[in-house]
C-alpha positions in Angstrom: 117.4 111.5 124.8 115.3 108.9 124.0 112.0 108.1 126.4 112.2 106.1 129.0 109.0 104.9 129.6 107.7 102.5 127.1 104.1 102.7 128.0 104.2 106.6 127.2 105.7 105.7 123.6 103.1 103.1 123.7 100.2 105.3 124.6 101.1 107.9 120.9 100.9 104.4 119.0 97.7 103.1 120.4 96.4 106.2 119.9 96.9 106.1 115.8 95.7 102.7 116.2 92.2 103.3 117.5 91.8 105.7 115.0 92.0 102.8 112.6 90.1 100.2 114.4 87.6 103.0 113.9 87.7 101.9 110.0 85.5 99.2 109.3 86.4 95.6 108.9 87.8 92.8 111.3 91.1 93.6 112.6 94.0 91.3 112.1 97.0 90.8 114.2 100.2 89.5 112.0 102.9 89.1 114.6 101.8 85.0 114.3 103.9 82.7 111.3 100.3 82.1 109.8 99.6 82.0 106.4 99.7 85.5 104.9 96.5 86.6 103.2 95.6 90.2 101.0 93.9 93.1 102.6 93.4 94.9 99.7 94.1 94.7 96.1 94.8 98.2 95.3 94.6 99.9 91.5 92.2 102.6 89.3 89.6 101.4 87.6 91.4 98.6 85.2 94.3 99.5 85.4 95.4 96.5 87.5 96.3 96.2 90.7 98.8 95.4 93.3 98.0 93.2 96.3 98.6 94.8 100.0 99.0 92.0 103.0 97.7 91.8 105.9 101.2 92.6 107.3 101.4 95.7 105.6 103.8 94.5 102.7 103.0 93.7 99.1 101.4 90.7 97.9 100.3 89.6 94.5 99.9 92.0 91.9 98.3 91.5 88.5 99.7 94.3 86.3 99.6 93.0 82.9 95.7 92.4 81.7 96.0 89.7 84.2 93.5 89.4 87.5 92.7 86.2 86.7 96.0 84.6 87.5 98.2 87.3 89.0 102.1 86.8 89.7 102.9 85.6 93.5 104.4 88.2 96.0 108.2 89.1 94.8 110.9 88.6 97.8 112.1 91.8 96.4 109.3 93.8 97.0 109.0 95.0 100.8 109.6 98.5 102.9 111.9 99.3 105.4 112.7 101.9 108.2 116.0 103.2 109.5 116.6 105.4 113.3 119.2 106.3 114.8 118.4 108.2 118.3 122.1 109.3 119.6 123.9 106.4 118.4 121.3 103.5 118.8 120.7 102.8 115.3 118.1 100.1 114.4 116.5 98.9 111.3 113.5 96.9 110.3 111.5 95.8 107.5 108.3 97.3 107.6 106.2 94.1 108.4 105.7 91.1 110.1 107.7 88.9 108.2 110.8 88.8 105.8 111.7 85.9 103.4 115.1 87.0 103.8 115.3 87.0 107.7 115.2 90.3 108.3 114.3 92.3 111.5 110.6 92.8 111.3 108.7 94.3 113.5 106.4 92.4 116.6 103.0 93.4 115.9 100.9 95.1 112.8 97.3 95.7 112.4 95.9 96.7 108.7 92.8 97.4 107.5 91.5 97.7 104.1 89.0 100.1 103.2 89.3 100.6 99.0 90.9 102.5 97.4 93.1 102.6 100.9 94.6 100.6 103.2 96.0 101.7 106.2 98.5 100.0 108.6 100.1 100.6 112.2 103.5 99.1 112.9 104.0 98.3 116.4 107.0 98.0 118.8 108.1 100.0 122.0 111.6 99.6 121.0 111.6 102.2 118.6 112.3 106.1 119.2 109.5 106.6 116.8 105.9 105.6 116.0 105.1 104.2 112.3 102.1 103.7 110.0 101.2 103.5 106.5 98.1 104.8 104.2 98.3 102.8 100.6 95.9 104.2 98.4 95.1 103.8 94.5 93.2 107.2 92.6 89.5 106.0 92.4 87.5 109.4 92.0 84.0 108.9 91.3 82.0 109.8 88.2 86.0 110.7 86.6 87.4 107.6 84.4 90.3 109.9 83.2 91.4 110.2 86.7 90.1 106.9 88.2 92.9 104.8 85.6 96.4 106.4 86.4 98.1 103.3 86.6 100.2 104.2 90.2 99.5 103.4 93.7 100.4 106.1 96.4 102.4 104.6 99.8 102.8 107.1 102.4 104.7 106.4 105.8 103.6 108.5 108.7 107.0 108.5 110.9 106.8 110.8 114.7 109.3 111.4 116.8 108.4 110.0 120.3 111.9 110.8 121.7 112.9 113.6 123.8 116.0 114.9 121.2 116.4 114.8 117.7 116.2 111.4 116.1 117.4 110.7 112.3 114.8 108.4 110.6 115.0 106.8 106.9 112.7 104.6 104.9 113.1 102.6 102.3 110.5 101.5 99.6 111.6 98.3 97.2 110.2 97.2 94.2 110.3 93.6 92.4 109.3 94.1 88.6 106.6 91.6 87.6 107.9 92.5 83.9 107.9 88.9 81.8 105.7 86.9 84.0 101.9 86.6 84.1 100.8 87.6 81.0 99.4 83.8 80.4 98.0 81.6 82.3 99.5 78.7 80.7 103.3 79.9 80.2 105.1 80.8 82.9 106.9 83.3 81.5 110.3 84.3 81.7 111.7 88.6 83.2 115.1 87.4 81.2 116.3 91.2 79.5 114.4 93.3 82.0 117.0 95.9 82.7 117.0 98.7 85.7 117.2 102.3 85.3 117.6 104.8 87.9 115.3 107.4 87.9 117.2 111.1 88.4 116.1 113.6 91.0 113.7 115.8 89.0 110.8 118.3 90.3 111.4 116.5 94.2 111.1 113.1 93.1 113.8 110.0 92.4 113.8 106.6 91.8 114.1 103.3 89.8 112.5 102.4 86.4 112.3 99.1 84.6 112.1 98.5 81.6 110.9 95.1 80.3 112.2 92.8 77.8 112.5 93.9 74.1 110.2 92.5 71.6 111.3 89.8 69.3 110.1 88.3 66.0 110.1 85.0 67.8 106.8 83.2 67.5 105.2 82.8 70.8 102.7 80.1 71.9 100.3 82.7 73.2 100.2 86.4 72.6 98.9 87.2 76.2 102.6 86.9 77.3 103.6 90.2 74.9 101.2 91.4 77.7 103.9 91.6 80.5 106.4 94.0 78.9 106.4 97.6 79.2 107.9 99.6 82.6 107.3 99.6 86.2 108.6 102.3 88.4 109.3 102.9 92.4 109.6 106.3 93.3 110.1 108.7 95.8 109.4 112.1 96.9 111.6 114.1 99.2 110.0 114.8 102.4 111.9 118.0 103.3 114.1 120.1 101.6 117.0 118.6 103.3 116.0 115.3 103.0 119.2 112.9 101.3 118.1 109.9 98.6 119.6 106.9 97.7 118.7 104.5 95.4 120.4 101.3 93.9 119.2 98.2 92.2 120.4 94.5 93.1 119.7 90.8 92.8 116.5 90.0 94.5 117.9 86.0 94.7 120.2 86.8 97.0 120.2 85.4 100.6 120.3 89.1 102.0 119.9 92.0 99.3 123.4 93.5 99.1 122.6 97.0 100.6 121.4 96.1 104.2 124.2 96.5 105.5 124.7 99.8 104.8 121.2 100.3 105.4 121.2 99.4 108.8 124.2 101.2 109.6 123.6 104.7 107.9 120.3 104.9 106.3 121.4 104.7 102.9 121.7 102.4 99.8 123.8 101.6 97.0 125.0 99.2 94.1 123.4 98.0 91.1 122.5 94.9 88.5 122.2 94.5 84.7 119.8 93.2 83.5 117.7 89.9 84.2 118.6 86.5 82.9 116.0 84.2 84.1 117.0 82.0 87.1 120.4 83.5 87.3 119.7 87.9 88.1 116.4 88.9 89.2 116.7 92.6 89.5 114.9 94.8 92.1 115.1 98.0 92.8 114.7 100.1 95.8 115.1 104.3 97.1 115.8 105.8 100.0 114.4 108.9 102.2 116.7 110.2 104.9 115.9 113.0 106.9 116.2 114.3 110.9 113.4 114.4 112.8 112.9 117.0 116.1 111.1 116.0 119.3 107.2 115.4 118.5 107.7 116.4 114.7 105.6 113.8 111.9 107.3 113.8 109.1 105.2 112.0 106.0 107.5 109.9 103.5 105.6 109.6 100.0 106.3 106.7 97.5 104.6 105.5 94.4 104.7 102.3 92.5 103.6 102.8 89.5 103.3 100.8 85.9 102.6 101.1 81.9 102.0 99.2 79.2 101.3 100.8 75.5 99.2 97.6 74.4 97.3 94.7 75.7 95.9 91.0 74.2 93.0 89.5 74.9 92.4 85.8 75.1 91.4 85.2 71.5 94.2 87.9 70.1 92.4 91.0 69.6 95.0 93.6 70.9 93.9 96.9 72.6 95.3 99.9 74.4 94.8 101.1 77.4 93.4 104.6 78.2 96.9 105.3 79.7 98.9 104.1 76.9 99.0 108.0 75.2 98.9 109.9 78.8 102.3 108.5 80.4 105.1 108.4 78.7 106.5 105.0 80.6 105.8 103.7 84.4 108.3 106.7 85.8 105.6 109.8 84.5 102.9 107.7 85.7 104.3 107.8 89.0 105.4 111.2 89.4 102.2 112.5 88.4 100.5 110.0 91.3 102.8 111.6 93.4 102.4 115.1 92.6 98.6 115.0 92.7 98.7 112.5 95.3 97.0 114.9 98.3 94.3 115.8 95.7 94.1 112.1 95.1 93.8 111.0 98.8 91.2 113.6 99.2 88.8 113.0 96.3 89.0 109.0 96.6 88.4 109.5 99.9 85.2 111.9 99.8 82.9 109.8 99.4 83.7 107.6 102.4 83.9 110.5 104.4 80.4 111.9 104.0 79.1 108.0 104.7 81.0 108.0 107.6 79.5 110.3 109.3 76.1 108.4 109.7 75.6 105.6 112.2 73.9 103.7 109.8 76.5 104.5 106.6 79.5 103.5 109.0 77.9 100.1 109.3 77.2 99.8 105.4 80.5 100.6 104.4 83.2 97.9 104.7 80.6 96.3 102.2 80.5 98.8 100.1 84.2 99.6 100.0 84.4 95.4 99.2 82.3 95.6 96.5 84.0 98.6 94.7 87.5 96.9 95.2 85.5 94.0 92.7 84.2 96.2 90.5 87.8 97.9 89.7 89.4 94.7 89.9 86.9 93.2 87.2 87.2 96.3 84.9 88.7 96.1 80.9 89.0 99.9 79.9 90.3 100.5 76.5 91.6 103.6 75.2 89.3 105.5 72.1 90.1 104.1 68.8 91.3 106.3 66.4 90.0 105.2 63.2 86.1 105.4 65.0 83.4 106.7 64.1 82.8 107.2 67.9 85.4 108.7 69.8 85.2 107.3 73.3 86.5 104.8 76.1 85.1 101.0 75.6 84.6 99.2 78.9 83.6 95.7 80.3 83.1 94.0 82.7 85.1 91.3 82.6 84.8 87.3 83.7 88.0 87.0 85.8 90.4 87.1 83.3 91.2 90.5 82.5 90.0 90.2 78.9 89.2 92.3 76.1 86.2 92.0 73.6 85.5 88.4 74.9 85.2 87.0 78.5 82.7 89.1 79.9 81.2 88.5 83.4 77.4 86.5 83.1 74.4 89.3 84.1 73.6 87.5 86.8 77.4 88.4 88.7 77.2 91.8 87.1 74.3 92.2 89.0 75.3 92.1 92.5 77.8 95.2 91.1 75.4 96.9 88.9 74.7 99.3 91.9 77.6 100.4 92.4 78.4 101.1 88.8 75.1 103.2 88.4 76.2 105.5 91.4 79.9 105.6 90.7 80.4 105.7 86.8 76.5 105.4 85.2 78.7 106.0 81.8 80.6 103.2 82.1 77.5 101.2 83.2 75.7 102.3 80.1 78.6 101.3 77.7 78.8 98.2 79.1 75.3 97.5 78.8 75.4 98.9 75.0 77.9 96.8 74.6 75.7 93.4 75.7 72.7 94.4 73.9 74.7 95.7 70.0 78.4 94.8 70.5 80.4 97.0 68.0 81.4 96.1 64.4 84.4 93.2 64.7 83.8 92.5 68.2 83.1 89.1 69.8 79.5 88.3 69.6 78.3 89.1 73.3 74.0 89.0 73.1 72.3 87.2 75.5 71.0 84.0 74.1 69.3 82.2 76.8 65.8 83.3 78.4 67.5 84.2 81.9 70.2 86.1 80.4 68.0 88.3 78.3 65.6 88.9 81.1 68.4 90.1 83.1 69.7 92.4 80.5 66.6 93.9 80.4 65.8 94.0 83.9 69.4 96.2 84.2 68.8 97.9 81.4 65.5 99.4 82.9 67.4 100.3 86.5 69.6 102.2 84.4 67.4 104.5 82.2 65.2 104.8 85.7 68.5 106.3 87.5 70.0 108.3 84.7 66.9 109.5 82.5 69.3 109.4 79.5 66.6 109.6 77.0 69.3 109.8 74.2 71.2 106.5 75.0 67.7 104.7 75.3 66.7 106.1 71.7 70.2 104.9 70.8 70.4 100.9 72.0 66.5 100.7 71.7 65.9 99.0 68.0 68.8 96.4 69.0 66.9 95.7 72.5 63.6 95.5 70.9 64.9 92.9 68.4 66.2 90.8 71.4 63.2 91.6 73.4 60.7 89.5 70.7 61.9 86.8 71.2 61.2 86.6 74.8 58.8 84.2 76.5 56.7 83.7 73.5 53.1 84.2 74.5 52.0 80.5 74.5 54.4 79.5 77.1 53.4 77.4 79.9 54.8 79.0 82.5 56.4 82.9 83.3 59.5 82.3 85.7 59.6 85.8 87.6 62.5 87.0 86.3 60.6 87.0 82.8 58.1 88.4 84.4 60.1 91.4 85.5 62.0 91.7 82.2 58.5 91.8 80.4 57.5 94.5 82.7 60.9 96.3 82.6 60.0 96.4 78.9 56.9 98.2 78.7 58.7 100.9 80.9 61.5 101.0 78.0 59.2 101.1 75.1 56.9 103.8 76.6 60.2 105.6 77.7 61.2 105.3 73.9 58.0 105.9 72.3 57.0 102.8 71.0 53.6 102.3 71.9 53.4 99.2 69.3 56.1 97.5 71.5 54.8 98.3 74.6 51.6 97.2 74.1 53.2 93.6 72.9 54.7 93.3 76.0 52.4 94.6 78.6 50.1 91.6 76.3 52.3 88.6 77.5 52.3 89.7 81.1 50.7 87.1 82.8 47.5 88.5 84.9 48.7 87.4 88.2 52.2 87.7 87.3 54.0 90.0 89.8 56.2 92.6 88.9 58.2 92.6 92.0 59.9 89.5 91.8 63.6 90.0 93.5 66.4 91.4 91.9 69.9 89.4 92.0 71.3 92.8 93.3 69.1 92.3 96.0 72.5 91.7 98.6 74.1 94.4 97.3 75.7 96.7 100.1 74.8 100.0 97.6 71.6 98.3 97.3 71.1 98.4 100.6 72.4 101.6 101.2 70.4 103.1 98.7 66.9 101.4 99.9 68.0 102.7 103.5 67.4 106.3 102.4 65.2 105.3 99.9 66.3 109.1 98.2 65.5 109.2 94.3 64.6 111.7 91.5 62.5 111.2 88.9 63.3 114.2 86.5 60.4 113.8 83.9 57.7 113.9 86.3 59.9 116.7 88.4 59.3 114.2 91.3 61.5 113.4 94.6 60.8 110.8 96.2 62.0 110.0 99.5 60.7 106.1 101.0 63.7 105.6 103.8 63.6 102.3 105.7 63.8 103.1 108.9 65.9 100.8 111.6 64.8 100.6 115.4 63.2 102.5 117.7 65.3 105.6 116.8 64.2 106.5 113.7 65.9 109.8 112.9 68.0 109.4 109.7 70.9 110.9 108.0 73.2 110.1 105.3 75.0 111.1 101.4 72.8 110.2 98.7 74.7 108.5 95.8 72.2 109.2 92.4 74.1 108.9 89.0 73.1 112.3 88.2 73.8 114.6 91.6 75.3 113.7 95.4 73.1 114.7 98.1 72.8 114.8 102.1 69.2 113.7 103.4 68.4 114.1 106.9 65.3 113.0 108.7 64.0 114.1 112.3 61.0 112.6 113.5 59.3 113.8 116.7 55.8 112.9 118.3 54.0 116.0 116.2 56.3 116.6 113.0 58.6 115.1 110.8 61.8 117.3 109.6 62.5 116.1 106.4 66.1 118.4 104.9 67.3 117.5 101.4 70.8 119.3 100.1 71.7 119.0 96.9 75.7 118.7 97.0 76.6 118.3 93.8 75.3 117.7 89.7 77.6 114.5 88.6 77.3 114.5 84.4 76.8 110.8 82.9 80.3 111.6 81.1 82.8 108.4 79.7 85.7 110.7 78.7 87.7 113.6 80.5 86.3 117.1 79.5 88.6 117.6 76.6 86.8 114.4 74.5 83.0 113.6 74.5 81.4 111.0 75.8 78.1 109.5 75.8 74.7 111.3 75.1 74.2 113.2 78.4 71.2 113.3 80.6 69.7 116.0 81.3 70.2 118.3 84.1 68.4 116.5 87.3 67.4 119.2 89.4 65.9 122.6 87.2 62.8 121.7 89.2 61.5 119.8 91.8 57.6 119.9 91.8 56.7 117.0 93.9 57.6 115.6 97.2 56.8 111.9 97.4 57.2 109.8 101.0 56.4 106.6 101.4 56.4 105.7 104.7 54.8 103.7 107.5 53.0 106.4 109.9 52.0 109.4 107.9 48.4 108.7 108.4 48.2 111.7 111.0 49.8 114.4 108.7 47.2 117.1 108.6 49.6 119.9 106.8 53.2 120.4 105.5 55.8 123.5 105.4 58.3 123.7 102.6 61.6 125.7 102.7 64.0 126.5 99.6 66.6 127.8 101.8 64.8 130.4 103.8 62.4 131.4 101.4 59.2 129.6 102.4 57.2 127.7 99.1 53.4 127.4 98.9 52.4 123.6 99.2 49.2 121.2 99.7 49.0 117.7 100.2 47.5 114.5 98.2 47.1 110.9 99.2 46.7 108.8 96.1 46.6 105.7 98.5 49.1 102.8 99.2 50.3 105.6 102.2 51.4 107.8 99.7 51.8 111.3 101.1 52.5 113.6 98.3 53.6 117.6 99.3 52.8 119.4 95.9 54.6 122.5 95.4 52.1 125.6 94.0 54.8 126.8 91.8 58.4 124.1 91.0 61.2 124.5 92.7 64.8 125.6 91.2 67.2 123.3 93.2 71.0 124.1 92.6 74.0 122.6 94.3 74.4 123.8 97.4 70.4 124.9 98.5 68.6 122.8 101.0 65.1 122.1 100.8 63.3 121.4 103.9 59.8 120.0 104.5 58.0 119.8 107.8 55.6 117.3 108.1 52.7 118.2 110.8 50.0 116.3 112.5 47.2 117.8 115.1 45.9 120.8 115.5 46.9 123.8 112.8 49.1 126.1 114.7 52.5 127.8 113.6 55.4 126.0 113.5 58.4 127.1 115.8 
């Protein structure tokens, strides 16, 4: 027997609800006939991406090497849910809005936090309580794992009834195969043909396959980039769980199989394949399963796509690092699917260990925002073959998806180049190398003007500070010296600041790479009164920010951790992850009236890797943490420290303190430290009187 008091069915919903309003971001409210607009556009790292509303179905999606001018939302594409609580049966889509009329439901509330995006479906009328988790695999510091070309769509469906309720849902899938490859042709998804997908190792489905290759001459190779497969899948939720799955003609009025649907749960029928105007396949699967009082039941889906080769704008073609993993778009997706708990978990680390400070919490909608651009703007092709160099290429790209040319201007990377550092340095330093020696063949992609080269330079240098990668330096050096010449010539007039900055950032690369000859040039055309603290255009950066909150960093030649937080308000205690290119760390700071408690763990060693294990990647930095032999702070009030403690776990180290001025406290450790993952080294700074410490 079904409840019957709404506002107790109510209560479980609002309940999943504020955990999501707990996320960060404005809330929206979809039940309106406003215009829709994306939450999230979710996808790896280049591998494209598929647009989630903020209704909770899908939007655009730019699949084929396209993010500048992705396809519009398919009709065909959309979710639906199934109950049937002793004999009332109901069905819905699952979202505010159908362009085919169908039952939706009265109120959804999404929020986007990338790689996820989670929605709550609302209605008392239902038996059962509804939400969704979308979620793309974006694991930090892992490239192999961060460009599986799949999403991950789970439904979280509970009983809130009083007797056993029968619940399916339904995940359908329009192929963008055929259009969006070029932004000047519109493309045509004639010959895309649907496949079902057999029930194999818990998981079923539909495939696509696009249209065949022809020897006809087309007006621009880009549109070769929308073939290949797509893919929605399912995976059983219990073991006797029933699937369906059909394929039908997304221009009909009503797709063929609601009715059945709505009446049983279950789907059927199927298409051949597209002719253009006439038969637009789409494709959708089924979960069916009976729910006891109270039980959650979770209902897994993927969406997945492939392509084995990609054009650029000027017709340089190029494979992405999927091309030779996946077989087609249906392996893609039952790997995402099998994996997909490790996936969820591992994407979502990093947000959880920021969420747990005050500060982080309020830092990372931003941050989230400004990793969502950074996979969205990424180009990663596969290793080629016939190189010297086996290893991943990637860019940066301008908006358009491109290969070789099209790169996004220095001064845009910029406001990302923090993020990259912390979440794939490698990929930061290749497409850097890239910028300052493009390979053999490719387009020509040096700096020409004064501002660009100063702010290749000026990234260049925030790089080698994070990552200490003395062997990349030694490796792009003679290429950036040559460009670095020709920089604001010493009779210039006038030495804008970000020259100024680039000069200085220079002398640090020289003396980093030995070259005392070109060091000395530079340090020459500084101006006297030139300042080298002119602002960076990362400077609104949310990992910027983040990163000058805890003001956490390790300088590894001169065995040195610094730690120069900004504090905010009168409470200044502090705690938060650390996100270096070389390790992950937890800092926490306790200030009191007579002592500072300063505790640094060391989580995790991340290498500066481009390539899964099995293939090598860039030069590697060294390890970060053998030794730690100086403390560093920099911060306002540490006038009255008289003495220090120092913990390595609980073994106590012998220290003394230094003031070199500009209220610099250094502790110096007698002997340095051996920091591993997992040991916490804790300093107690101490003003007043000597007397032991509690």
């Amino acid at each position: 027997m079904m409840m019957s008091s709404a506002g107790a069915s109510r209560a479980v919903v609002l309940l999943w609800v504020a955990m999501v309003v707990a996320l960060p971001g404005p809330a929206r409210s979809t039940g309106d006939a406003r215009d829709l607009t994306l939450a999230a556009r979710l996808g790896g790292l280049g591998t494209g991406w598929v647009g989630v509303r903020d209704d909770g179905s899908f939007g655009q999606a730019a699949l084929a090497a396209n993010g500048g001018h992705p396809t519009p939302a398919q009709p065909g594409a959309f979710a639906a849910i199934w109950t049937d609580a002793g004999g009332r049966r109901d069905a819905r889509v699952l979202a505010a809005s159908s362009p085919y009329g169908l039952p939706v439901f009265r109120s959804v509330e999404a929020r986007s936090h990338y790689p996820f995006a989670d929605v709550a479906y609302l209605d008392d009328d239902l038996p059962v309580s509804v939400s969704m988790r979308a979620y793309a695999p974006l694991q930090p510091h892992d490239v192999a794992a961060s460009t599986i070309p799949a999403i991950v769509v789970v439904y979280t469906v509970r009983n809130l009834a009083r007797a056993p309720v029968r619940v399916a849902v339904l995940a359908g899938w329009q192929p963008t195969l055929g259009l969006g490859g070029s932004p000047r042709e519109p493309g045509r998804r004639t010959g895309v043909r649907p496949v079902t997908s057999p029930a194999a190792d818990g998981v079923v489905g539909m495939r696509f396959d696009g249209p065949p290759l022809s020897d006809a001459v087309v007006s621009d190779i880009r549109l070769h980039n929308a073939r290949g497969s797509q893919a929605v899948l399912a995976s059983f939720p219990a073991a006797d769980a029933e699937a369906s799955a059909c394929s039908w003609n997304a221009l009909d009025r009503r797709p063929a199989w609601w009715d059945s649907f709505a009446r049983e749960g279950v789907v059927s029928g199927a298409v051949d394949a597209a002719e253009e105007g006439r038969l637009h396949p789409a494709g959708c699967v089924a979960m069916r399963t009976e729910l006891r009082p109270a039980e959650e039941r979770e209902f897994a889906f993927a969406v997945a796509w492939h392509a084995l080769r990609f054009w650029d704008e000027i017709g340089d073609a190029w494979s992405p690092p999927w091309a030779d993993r996946f077989r087609d778009a249906d392996a893609a997706g039952r790997f995402a699917l099998a994996d997909r708990r490790l996936i969820e978990t591992l994407s979502h680390e990093w947000q959880s260990a920021l969420g747990k400070s005050k500060l982080g919490a309020a830092q990372l909608h931003g941050m989230c925002a400004e990793l969502e651009e950074l996979a969205a703007s990424s180009v990663v092709r596969a290793p080629d073959a016939e190189g010297a160099r086996r290893r991943m290429r990637f860019r940066l790209g301008g908006g358009t998806g491109a290969g070789s040319g099209g790169l996004m201007d220095l001064r845009t990377r910029a406001h990302l180049h923090p993020c990259l550092l912390a979440m794939f340095p490698a990929l930061d330093a290749e497409d850097l190398e890239a910028r300052i020696s493009p390979p053999a063949g490719a387009t020509a992609t040096t700096p020409s003007t004064q501002t660009d080269q100063a702010d290749l330079f000026i990234a260049t240098a925030e790089h080698f500070r994070a990552t200490a990668n003395a062997p990349w330096l030694s490796s792009v050096w003679p290429s950036l010296r040559r460009i670095g010449d020709g920089l604001a010539e010493p009779d210039s007039a006038a030495q804008p600041g970000s020259v100024t900055q680039a000069l200085a950032s220079l002398v640090d690369l020289a003396s980093s790479a030995n070259d005392g000859d070109a060091a000395a040039r530079y340090q020459a055309r500084l101006r006297p009164a030139a300042s080298r603290a002119a602002s960076s255009s990362s400077a609104d950066s949310a990992w910027l920010a983040w990163a000058l909150a805890l003001g956490c960093r390790m300088d590894a030649r001169t065995e040195t951790l610094t730690i120069a937080p900004r504090m905010v308000g009168a409470n200044r205690q502090l705690s938060g992850p650390v996100f270096d290119p070389r390790f992950w760390a937890t800092l926490d700071i306790r200030p009191s009236p007579a002592r500072t408690v300063v505790e640094f763990r060391l989580d995790r060693l991340t290498q500066c890797r481009l390539t899964p294990a099995s293939d090598s990647g860039l030069p590697g930095a060294a390890s970060p943490f053998e030794r730690i032999r100086v403390l560093e702070f920099r911060e306002r009030g540490l006038e009255d420290i008289t003495r220090a403690q120092a913990l390595l776990g609980a073994d106590p180290l012998q220290v003394s303190l230094e003031r070199p001025g500009d209220g610099v406290l250094r502790v110096v450790l007698a002997a340095p430290a051996l920091v591993r993952p997992g040991d916490r080294l804790r300093v107690v700074l101490m003003s007043g009187p000597h007397r032991s410490p509690p």
